[in-house]
MMTF fields as JSON, N, C-alpha, C and O atoms, coordinates in Angstrom:
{
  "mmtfVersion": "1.0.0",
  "mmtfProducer": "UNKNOWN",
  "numBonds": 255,
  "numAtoms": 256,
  "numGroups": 64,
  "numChains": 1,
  "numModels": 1,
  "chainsPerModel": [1],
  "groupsPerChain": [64],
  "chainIdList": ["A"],
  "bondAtomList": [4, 2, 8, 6, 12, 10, 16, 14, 20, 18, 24, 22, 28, 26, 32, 30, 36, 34, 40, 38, 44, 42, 48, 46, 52, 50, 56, 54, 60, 58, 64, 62, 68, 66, 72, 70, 76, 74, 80, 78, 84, 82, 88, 86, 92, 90, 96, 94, 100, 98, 104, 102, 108, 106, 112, 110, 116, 114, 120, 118, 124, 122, 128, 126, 132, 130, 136, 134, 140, 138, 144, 142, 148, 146, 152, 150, 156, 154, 160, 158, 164, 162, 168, 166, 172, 170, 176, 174, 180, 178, 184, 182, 188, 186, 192, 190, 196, 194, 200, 198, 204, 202, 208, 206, 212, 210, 216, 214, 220, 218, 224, 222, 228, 226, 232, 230, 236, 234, 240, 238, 244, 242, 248, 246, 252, 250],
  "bondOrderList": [1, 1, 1, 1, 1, 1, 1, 1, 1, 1, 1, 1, 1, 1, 1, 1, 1, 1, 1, 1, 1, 1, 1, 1, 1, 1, 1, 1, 1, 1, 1, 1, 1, 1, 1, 1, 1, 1, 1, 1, 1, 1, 1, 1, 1, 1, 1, 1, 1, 1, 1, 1, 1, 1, 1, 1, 1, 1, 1, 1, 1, 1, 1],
  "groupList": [{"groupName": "UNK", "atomNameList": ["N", "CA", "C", "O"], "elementList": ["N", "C", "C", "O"], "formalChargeList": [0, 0, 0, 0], "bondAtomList": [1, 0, 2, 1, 3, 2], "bondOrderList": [1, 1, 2], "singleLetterCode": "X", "chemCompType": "L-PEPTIDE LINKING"}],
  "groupTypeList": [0, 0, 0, 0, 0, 0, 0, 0, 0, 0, 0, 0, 0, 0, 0, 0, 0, 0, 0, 0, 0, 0, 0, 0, 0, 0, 0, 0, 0, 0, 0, 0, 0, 0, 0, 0, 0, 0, 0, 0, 0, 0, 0, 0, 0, 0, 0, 0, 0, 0, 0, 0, 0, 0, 0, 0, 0, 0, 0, 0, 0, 0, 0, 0],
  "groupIdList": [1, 2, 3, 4, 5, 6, 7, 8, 9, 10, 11, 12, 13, 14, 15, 16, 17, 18, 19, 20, 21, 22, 23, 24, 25, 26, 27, 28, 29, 30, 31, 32, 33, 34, 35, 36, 37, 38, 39, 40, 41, 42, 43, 44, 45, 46, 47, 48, 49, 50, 51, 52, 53, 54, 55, 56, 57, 58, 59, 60, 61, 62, 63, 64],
  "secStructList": [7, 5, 1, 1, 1, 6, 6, 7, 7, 5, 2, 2, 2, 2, 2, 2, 2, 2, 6, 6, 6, 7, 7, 1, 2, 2, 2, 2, 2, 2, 2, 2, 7, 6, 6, 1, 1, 1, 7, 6, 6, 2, 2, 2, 2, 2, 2, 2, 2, 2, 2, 2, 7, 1, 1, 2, 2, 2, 2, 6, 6, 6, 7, 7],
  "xCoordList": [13.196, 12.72, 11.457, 10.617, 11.451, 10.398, 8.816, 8.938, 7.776, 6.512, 5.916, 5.82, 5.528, 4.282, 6.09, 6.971, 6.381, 7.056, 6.3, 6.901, 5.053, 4.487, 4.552, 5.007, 4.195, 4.539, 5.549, 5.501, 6.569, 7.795, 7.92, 8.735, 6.643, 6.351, 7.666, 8.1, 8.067, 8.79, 8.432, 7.269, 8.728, 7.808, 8.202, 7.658, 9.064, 9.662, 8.15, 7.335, 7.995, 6.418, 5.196, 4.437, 5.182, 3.881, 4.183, 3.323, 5.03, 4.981, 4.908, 4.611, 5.136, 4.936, 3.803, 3.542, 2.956, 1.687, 0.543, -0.516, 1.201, 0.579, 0.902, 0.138, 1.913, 2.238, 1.109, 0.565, 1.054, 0.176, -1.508, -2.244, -1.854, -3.339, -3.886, -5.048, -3.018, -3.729, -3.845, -3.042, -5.168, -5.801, -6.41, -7.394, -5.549, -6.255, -5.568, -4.812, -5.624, -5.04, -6.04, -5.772, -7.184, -7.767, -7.35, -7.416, -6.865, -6.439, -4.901, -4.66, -4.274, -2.991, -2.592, -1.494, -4.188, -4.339, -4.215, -3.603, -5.342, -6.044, -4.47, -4.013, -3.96, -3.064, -1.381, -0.617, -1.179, 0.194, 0.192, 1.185, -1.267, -1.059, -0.815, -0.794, -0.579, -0.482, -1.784, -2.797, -1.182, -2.06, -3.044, -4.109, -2.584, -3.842, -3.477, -4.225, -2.16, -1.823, -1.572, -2.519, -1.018, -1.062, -1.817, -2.289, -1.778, -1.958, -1.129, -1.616, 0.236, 1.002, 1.571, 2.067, 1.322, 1.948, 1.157, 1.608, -0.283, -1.427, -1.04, -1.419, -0.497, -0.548, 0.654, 0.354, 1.778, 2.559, 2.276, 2.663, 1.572, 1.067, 0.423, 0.934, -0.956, -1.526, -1.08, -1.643, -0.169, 0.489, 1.664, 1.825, 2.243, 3.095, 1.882, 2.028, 0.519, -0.787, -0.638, -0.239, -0.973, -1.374, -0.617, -1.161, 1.126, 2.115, 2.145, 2.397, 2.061, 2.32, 0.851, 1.109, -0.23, -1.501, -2.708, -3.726, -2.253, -3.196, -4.393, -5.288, -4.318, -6.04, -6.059, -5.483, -6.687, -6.641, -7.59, -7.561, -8.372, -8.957, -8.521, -8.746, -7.8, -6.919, -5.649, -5.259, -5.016, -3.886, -4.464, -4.013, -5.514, -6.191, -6.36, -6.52, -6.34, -6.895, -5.433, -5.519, -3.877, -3.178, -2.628, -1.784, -3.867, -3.357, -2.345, -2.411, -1.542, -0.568, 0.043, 1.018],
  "yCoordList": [-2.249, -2.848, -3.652, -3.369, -4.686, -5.913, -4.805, -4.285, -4.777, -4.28, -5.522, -5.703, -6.367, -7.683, -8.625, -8.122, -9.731, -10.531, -12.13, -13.07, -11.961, -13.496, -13.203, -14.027, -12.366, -12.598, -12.059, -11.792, -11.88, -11.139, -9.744, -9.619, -8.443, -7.852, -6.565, -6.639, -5.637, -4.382, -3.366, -3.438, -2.133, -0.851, -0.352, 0.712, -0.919, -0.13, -0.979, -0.321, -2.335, -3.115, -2.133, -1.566, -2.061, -1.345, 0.373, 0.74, 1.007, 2.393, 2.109, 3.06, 1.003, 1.032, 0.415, 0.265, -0.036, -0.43, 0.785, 0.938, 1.797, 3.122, 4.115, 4.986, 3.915, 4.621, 4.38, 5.108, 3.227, 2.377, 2.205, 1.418, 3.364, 3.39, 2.289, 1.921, 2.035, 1.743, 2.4, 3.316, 2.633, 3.651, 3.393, 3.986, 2.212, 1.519, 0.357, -0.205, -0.116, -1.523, -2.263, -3.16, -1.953, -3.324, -3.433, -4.524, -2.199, -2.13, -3.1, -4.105, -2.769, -3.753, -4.63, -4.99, -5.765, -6.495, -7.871, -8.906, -6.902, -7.38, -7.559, -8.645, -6.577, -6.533, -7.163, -7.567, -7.05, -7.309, -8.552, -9.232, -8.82, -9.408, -9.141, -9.907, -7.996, -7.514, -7.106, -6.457, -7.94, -7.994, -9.171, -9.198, -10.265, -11.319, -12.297, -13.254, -12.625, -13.655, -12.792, -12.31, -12.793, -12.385, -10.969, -10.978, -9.771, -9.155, -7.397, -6.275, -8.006, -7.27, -5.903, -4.923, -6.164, -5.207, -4.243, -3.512, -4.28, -3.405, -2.002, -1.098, -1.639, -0.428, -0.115, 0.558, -0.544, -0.126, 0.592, 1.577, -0.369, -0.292, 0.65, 1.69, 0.605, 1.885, 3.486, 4.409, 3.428, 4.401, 5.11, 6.323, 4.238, 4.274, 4.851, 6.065, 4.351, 4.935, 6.482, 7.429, 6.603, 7.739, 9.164, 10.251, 8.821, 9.398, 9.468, 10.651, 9.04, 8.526, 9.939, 10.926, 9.565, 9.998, 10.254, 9.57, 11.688, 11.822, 12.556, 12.709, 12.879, 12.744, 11.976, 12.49, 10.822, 9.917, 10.105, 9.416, 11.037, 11.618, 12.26, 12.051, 13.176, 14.196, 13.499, 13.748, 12.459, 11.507, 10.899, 11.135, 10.117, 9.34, 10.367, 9.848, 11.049, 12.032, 13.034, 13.802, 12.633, 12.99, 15.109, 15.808, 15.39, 16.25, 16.807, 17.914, 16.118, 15.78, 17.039, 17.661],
  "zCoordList": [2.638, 3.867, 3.565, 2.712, 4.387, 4.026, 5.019, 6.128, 4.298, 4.78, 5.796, 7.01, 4.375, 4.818, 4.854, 4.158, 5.567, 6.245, 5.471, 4.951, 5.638, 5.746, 3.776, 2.982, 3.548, 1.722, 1.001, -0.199, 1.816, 1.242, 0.275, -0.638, 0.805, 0.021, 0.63, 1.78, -0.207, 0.433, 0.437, 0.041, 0.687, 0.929, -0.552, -0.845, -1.578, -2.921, -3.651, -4.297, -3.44, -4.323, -3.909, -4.695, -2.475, -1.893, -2.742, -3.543, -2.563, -3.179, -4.805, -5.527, -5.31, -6.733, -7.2, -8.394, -6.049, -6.522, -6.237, -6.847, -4.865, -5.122, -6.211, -6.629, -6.544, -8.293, -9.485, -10.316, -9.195, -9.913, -9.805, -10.4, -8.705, -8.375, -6.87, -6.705, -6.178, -5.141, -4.681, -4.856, -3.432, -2.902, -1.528, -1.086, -0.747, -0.049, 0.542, -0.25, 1.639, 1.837, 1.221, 0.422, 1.535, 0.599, -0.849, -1.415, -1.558, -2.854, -2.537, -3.204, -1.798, -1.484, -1.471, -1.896, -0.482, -0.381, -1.735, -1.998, -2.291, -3.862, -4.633, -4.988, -4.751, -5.678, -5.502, -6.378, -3.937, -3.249, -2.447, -2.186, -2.014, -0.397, 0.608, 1.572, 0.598, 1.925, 2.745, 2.483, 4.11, 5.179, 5.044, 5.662, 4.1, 4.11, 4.722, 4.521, 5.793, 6.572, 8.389, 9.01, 8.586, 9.692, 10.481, 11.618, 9.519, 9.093, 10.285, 10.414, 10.9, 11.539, 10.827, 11.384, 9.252, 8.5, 7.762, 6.88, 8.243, 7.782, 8.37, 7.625, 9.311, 9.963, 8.805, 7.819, 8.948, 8.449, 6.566, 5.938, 6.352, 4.867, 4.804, 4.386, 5.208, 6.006, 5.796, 5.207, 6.334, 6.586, 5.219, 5.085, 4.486, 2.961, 2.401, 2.256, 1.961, 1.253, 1.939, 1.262, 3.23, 3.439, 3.253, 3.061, 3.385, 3.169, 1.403, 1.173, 0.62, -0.654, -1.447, -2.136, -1.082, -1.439, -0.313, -0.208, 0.702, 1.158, 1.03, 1.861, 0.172, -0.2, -1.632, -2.59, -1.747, -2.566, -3.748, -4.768, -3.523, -4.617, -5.502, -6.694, -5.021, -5.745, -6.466, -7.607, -5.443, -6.066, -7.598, -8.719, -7.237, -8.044, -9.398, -10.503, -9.333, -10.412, -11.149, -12.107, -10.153, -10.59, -10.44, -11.001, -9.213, -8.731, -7.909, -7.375, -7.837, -6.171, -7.035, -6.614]
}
């Protein structure tokens, strides 16, 4: 399923860029684009991070 629309990003790029250490939409942003045009698909994104790694410290560090 398409996440961000205006950059053709999908929720399989967004979960593999949280595989990959994003920790953040602004990390998303930086790395995917997502949310830097319209920005309708931030909640959604948002939300893949928080499900994916919620506590991002512990993710980050490979405790999950």
């Amino acid at each position: 399923m398409y996440v961000c629309i205006c950059n053709a990003i999908s929720d399989k790029e967004v979960r593999g860029a949280i595989a990959l250490g994003a920790r953040s939409l602004a990390d998303l942003a930086a790395t995917l684009g997502v949310a830097t045009r319209c920005g309708r698909c931030a909640d959604c994104a948002s939300r893949l991070v928080r499900e994916a790694c919620p506590e991002a410290a512990d993710c980050a560090h490979g405790d999950d």
